[in-house]
Each structure stands twice: as structure tokens, then as C-alpha cells.
C-alpha positions in Angstrom: -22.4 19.5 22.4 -22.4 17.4 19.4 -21.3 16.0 15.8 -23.5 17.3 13.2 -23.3 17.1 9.6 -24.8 20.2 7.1 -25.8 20.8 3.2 -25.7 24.7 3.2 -26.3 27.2 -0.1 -23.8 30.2 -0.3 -24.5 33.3 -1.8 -23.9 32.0 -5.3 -26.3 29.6 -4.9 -23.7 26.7 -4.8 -24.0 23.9 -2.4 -21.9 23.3 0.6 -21.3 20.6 2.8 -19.5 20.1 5.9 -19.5 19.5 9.7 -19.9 21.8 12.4 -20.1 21.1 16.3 -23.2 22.8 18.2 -25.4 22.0 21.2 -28.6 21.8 18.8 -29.4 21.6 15.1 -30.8 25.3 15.9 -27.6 26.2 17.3 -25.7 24.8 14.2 -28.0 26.7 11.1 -27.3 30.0 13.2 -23.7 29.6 13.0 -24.7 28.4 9.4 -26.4 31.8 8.9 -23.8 33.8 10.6 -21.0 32.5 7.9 -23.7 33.7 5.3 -24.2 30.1 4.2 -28.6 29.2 3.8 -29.0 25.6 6.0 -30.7 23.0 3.5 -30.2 19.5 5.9 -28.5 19.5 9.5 -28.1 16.1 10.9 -26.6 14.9 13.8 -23.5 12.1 13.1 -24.8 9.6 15.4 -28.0 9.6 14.2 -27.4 9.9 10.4 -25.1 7.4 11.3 -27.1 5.0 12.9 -30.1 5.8 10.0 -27.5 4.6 7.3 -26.5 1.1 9.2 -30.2 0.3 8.9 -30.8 0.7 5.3 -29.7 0.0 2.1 -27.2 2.5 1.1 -24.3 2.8 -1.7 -22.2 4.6 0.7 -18.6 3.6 0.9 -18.0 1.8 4.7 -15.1 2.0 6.9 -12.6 0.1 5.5 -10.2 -1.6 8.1 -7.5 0.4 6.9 -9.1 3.6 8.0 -9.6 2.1 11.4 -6.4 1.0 11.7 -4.8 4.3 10.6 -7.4 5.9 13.1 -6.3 3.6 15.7 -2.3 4.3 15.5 -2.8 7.9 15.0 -4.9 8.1 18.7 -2.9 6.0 20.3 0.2 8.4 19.1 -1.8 11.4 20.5 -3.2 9.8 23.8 0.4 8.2 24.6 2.2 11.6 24.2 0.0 13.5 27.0 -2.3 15.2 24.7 -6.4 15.2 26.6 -8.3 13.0 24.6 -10.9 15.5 23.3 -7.6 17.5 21.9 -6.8 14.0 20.1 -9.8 13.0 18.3 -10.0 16.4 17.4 -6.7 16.5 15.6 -7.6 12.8 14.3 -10.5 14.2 12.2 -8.3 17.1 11.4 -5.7 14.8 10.1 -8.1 12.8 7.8 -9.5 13.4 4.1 -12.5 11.6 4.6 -15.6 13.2 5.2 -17.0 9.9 6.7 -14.3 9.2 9.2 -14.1 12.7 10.2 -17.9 12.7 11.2 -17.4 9.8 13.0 -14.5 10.8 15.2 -16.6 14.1 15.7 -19.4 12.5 16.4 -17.2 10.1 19.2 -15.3 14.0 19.9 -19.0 15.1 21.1 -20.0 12.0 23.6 -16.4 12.2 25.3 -17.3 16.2 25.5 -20.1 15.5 27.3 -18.4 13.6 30.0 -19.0 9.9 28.9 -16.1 7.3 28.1 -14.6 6.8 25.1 -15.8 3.3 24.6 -19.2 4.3 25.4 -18.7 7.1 22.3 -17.8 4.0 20.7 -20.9 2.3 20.9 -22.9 4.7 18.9 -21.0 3.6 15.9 -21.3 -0.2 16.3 -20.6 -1.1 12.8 -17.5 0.8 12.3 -15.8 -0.1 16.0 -16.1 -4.1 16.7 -17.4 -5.5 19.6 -13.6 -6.4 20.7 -13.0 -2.8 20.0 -14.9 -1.3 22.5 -14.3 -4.1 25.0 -10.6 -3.7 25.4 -10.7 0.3 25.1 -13.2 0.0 28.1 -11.2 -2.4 30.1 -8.1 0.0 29.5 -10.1 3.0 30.2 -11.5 1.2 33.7 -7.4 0.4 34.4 -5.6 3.8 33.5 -4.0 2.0 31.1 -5.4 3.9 27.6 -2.5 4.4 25.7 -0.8 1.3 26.1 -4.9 -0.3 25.0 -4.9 2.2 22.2 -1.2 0.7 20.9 -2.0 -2.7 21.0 -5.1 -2.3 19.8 -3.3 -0.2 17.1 -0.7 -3.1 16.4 -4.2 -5.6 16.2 -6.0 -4.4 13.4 -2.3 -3.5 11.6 -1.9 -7.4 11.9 -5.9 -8.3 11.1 -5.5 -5.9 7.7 -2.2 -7.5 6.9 -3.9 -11.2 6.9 -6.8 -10.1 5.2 -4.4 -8.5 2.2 -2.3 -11.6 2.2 -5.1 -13.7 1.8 -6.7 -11.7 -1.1 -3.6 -11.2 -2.8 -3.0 -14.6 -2.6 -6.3 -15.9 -3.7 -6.0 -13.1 -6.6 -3.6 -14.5 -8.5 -5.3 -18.0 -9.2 -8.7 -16.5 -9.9 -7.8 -14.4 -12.4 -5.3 -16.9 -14.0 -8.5 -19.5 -14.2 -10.9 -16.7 -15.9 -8.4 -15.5 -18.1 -7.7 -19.5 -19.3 -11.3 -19.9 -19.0 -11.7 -17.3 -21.6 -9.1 -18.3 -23.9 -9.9 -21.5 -24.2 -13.7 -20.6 -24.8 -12.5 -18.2 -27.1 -10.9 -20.6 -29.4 -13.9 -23.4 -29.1 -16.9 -20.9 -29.9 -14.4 -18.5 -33.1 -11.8 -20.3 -33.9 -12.4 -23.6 -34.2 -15.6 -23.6 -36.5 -13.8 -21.9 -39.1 -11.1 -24.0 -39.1 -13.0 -27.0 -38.7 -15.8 -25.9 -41.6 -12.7 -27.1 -44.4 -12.5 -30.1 -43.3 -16.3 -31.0 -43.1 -16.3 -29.8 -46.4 -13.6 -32.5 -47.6 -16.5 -35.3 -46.9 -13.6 -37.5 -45.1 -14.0 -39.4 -42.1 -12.7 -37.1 -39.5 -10.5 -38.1 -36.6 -12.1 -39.2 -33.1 -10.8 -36.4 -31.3 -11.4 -34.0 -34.3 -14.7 -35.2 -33.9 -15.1 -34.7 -30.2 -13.4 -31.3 -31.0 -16.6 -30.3 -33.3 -18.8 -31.4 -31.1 -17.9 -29.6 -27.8 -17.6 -26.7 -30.1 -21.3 -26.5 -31.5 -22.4 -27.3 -28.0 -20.6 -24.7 -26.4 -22.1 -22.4 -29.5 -25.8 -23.6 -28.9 -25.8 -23.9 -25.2 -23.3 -21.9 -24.1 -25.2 -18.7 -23.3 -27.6 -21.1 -21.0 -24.7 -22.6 -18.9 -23.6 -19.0 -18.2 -27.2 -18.2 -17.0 -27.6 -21.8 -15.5 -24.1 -20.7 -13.9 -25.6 -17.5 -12.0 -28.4 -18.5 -11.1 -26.8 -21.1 -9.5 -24.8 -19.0 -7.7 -27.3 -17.0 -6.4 -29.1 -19.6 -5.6 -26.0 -21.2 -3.1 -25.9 -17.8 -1.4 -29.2 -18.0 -0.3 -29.3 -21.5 0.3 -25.9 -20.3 2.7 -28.0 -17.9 4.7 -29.8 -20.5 6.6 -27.7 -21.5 9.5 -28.2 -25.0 9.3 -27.0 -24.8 5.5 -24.0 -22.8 6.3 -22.8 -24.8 9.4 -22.7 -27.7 6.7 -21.0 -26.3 4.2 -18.4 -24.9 6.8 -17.7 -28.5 8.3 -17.7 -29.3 4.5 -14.6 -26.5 4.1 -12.9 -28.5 7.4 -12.4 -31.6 5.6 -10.9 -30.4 2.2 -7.6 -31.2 2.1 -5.9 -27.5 1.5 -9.6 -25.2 1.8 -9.2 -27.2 5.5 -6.2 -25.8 6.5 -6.2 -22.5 5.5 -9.3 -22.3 7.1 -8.3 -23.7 10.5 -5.4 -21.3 10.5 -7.1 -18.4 9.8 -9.9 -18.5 12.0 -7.5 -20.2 14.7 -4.6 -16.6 14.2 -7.8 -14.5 14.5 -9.4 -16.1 17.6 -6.0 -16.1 19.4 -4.6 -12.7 18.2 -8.3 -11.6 20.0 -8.1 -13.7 23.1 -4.3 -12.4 23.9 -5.6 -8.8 22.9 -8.3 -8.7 25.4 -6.5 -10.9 27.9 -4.0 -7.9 27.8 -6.5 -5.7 28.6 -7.5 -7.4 31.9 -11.0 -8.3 30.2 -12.6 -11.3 32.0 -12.0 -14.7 30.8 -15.1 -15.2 30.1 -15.9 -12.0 28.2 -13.0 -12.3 26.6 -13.8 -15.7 25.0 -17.1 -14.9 23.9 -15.9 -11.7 22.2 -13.1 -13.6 20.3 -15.7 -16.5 19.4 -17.9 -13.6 17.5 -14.8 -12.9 15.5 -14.2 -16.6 13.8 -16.0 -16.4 10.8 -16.3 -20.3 10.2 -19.6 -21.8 12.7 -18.4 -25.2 13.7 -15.2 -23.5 15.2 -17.3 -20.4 16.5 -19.5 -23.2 18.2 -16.5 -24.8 19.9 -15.5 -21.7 21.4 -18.9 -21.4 22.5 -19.1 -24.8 23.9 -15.2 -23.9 25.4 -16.6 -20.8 27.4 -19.5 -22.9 28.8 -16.8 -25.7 30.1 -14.8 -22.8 31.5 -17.7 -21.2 33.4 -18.1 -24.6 34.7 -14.8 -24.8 35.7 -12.7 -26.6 33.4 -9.6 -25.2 32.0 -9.5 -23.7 28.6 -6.6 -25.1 26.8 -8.8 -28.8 27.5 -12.5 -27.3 26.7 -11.1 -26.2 23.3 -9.3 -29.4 22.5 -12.3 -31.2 22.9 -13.8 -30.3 19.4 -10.2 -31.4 17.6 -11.1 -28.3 15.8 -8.3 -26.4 16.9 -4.3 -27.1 16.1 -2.5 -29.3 18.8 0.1 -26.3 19.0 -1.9 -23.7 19.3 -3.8 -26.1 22.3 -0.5 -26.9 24.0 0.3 -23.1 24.0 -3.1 -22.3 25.8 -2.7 -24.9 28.2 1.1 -24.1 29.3 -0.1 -20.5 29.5 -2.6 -21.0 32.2 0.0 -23.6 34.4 2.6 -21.2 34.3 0.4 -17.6 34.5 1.5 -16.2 31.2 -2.0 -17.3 29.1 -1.6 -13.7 27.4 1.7 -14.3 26.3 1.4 -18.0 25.3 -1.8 -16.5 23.2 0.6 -14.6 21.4 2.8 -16.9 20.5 0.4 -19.3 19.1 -1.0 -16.1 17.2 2.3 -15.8 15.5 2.7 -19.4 15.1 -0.5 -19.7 13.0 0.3 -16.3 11.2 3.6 -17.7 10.1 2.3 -20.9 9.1 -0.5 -19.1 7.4 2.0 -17.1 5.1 3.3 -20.8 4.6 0.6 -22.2 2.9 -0.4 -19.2 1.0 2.7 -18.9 -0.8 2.5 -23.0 -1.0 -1.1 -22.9 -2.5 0.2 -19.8 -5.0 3.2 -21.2 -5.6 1.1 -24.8 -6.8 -1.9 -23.2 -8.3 0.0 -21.2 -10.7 2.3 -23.7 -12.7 -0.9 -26.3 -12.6 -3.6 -23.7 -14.1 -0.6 -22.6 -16.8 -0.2 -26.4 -17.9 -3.7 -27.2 -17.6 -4.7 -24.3 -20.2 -1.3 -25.9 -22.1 -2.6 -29.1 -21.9 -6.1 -27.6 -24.0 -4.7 -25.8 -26.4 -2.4 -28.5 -27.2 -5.3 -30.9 -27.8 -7.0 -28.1 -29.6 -3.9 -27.3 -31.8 -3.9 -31.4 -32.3 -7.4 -32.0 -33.0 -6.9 -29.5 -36.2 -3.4 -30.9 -37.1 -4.2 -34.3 -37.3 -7.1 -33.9 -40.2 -4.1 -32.4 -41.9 -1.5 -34.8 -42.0 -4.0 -37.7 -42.8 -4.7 -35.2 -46.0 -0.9 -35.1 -46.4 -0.7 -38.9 -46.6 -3.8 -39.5 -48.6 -1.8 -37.2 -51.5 1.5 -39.0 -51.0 
């Protein structure tokens, strides 16, 4: 039995859509025809699914939050005694979106016909990460489920927390610099001409910065269309140029060495890889596994390539808290941590404390880096307008003095 999604016409002729569970797409247009409903399109989820991954498609994605709310709600289900068929039923019951629902239908149908859940995971790839599938497997393999499902519940809670944080935070300075940006462009290209036109008019010699005033202004008004263009294609052009791996493993050891960019990103990709590593350690996933699988989730290359280069040292032998220090990419702390974890046989434990360590000195800087970037970008667009404001003024009072 499986997932299947329909477009239908009723009797009025209006269109229908929904899913229905059937052995065959046969199966599911008879059970279409017996609710008087006309079958247009009967797909399967999995394969629609899988179709949609592979193309272009304006098709709103699973957002982390859905997976996370998906997550918490199984686990609730599964840890309460309820068969897990029973629970991802009521999951897709529970949700409003048409996409999640097919997807924990079409998971519903591969558990139905008697495989795991992680391996009903695997036909949605995109939607359930590698890491995902890894630890639910590892709990499945130890009778351990529900307690995989909750802290695989409280990790993507935590991983759509940081991700907010970080946005928020980055929010606020962004829209403070177009928004000063836009004023001050404002005032160069409308408002200063036509104040500026009475005193060209006067035939006087103008003040240096009046002057320089003038001149930015008609260059803005000439060339300014051409440096937003210029600006774009730019743009466009650095994204591509960031696709080559080569390229982008530069401009990430570039992001290292910036004084606060550095930082935040060391701490963020150093809270996600040991939030992942303690997660799967947890779930009795192999060392091994486990690193490589937390390696795929840091999103900067040089660090990614450590870890890498880490899980080689370790298959050799060596212990991890010393293969990871070896790049001096990773925080002494968070290194320490690892290495007191393995002497002492608490590594999943230690993990998580250097999770939260990293977490909490994340918030830190983020609310350091708003906290900075706000008052600077307010004085800055001050510090303009006041030169602006000056640049007209001073034509004036020169005027003033001429007369007296």
C-alpha cells in the first residue's frame, strides 16, 4: 500500500485535490470513482516527490520548522505506546500542509509495507538529512526510538533556534544600511540640485566642500543608474565565481581571518558540528559514521575539510580531540572538551557541553555585533547628513557676511 496524491473533478465540474492511500494508482481512481469524483492525475508521493527534487520548481520546501514540529509531535506519539503506523498517521492528520501530509503518508506507506522507518526516510532525502536518517536508524537497530525521536526532536528545536537568531540578528543592520543608503541617495540625486542650482546661479566662488557636494551629486545623477547595474552584475557574477570549489574554499578561509565575520563563523559551524557529533554519538552511531555525517553539516569548506582530515587520523588510530586540533580551526575549549570526553568515557556528554558552550557564546557575539552595528550605521548616516546639511549652510553664511 502506498502514498498517493490525486486532482479529481466532482459532479459540478469543480476540481479536487487530495491524498488517498491504495495498493495501485488503479486501485486509487476506483475509490476516486466510487466517491463520484472523475480522476484527472494520480501520482504516487514518493515519486512525485522525488520528480520535484530534480527540477526546477516554485514549490514552497520543507521548512525546518515543519520538520521540527514533525519531529516533536512523533516522538510524543511513539514515546506514549502508540504503533508507529498509528503515529504518522495522526502526524499527517494533525498538519495543514498538504506537502507535509504527503510526505508523512508517503513515509506511512513504506513502514506499512514492513520496511524501517529510516529506510521510509530515504525516499525523501531532501526533506530528512542525512544525520536524520542515521540516528533514527541507529535507534531503530537499538530499541531505543522514542528516546532517538526526542533528541532528535530537541536537535532541530536547537538548529531552527540558531538559524532565527542569526537572521534576526543580521536583520537589523541590513536593513538599517539600505534604508541609510536610501536616504542619503535620496538627498544627493533630489534634494541637493535644487538647492544647490541658487547658488550656482549667484556666480560666487562656492565653498570646497559645497563643491565636492555638487559634484558627487551630478555624478551620482549621471552614473548612478550604471553603478546599480555595475552593482548586480557584480553580484551575480561573485555567485558564480563562488560555485567553483576552489573559489569558494578561498573565500571561506578569507571569512576565517576577518576579525568579527571569523568568529561568528567558527562558532557557528563549530555549535553545529558538535550539537551533530553528540546527537549521533547518543545514538550509538559509529565514530566514524558519525564524524563524517556531522562534517557534511558545516557549511564553511576549510572546517568541513578538517573534519575530514580528523576522521582519516581517527580511522588510523589517533584520537579525535588531537586530529581536530591539528587544523587550529576549531576553539581550544571546544578541543579540550572532546579530548576529556574520550579519557574519561563521557565524549557524548563532553560534545554537549561544548555544543552549549559555543551556543552561548554565539548569542554573545550576536547581540555584541547588533548591539555595535546599530549606533555605528545611525552616526555614520548622522555624520552625512550633517556634511550635507553643512555643505548648503556654509554658501549661506558667506552670503550673510558678504551683505554685512
Amino acid at each position: 500500500m502506498g502514498a498517493f496524491e490525486y486532482t479529481a473533478l466532482d459532479a459540478g465540474g469543480k476540481e479536487r485535490t487530495g491524498i488517498l492511500e491504495g495498493d495501485t494508482p488503479r486501485h486509487i481512481r476506483q475509490l476516486l470513482r466510487e466517491k463520484q469524483l472523475l480522476p484527472v492525475v494520480v501520482n504516487e508521493v514518493a515519486q512525485k516527490e522525488a520528480t520535484r527534487q530534480k527540477s526546477f520548481s516554485f514549490a514552497r520546501r520543507v521548512s525546518a520548522s515543519d520538520l521540527s514540529l514533525f519531529t516533536r509531535q512523533l516522538a510524543t506519539l511513539v514515546k506514549a505506546g502508540l504503533p508507529l503506523e498509528e503515529s504518522l498517521l495522526a502526524v499527517s492528520q494533525q498538519t495543514e500542509k498538504p506537502r507535509v501530509q504527503s510526505i508523512v503518508l508517503g513515509v506511512r506507506a513504506r513502514v506499512m509495507e514492513g520496511h524501517t522507518l529510516a529506510d521510509g526516510f530515504t525516499e525523501f532525502p531532501k526533506v530528512f538529512p542525512e544525520i536524520y536518517r542515521a540516528t533514527v536508524s541507529a535507534g531503530e537497530q537499538a530499541g531505543h526510538l522514542d528516546n532517538v525521536l526526542e533528541r532528535l526532536a530537541d536537535y532541530t528545536e536547537s538548529r531552527e533556534q540558531m538559524r532565527q537568531k542569526v537572521m534576526a540578528a543580521m536583520l537589523y543592520p541590513i536593513v538599517l544600511s539600505v534604508m541609510c543608503f536610501a536616504i542619503v541617495s535620496g538627498l544627493m540625486v533630489f534634494v541637493v540640485p535644487k538647492v544647490v542650482a541658487v547658488f550656482e546661479a549667484s556666480k560666487g566662488k562656492l565653498p570646497w566642500i559645497t563643491q565636492a557636494l555638487i559634484a558627487t551629486s551630478d555624478f551620482l545623477r549621471a552614473y548612478g543608474l550604471y553603478l546599480l547595474i555595475a552593482g548586480v552584475v557584480g553580484f551575480i557574477l561573485f555567485n558564480r565565481w563562488l560555485r567553483n570549489p576552489v573559489a569558494r574554499t578561498k573565500w571561506h578561509r578569507l571569512q576565517l581571518r576577518m576579525p568579527m565575520i571569523g568568529r561568528l563563523t567558527r562558532g557557528f559551524n563549530t555549535a553545529r558540528f558538535t550539537r551533530t557529533f553528540s546527537i549521533l554519538s547518543a545514538a550509538s552511531v559509529p565514530i566514524l559514521e558519525a564524524l563524517r555525517i556531522s562534517g557534511e553539516v558545516v557549511t564553511n569548506l576549510p572546517m568541513r575539510d578538517a573534519v575530514s582530515d580528523a576522521a582519516t587520523r581517527v580511522r588510523e588510530g589517533a584520537a579525535i580531540g588531537r586530529s581536530l586540533s591539528v587544523s587550529k580551526l576549531f576553539p581550544p575549549m571546544t578541543i579540550h572538551l572532546i579530548s576529556s570526553g574520550e579519557s574519561s568515557g563521557q565524549l557524548e556528554n563532553m560534545l554537549e557541553r561544548a555544543a552549549i558552550a559555543q551556543e552561548r557564546e554565539l548569542d554573545g557575539l550576536l547581540d555584541a555585533m547588533v548591539g555595535l552595528l546599530g549606533p555605528m550605521l545611525i552616526v555614520m548616516m548622522g555624520l552625512f547628513v550633517m556634511g550635507i546639511v553643512f555643505a548648503m549652510l556654509l554658501p549661506i553664511f558667506e552670503m550673510n557676511q558678504l551683505i554685512h
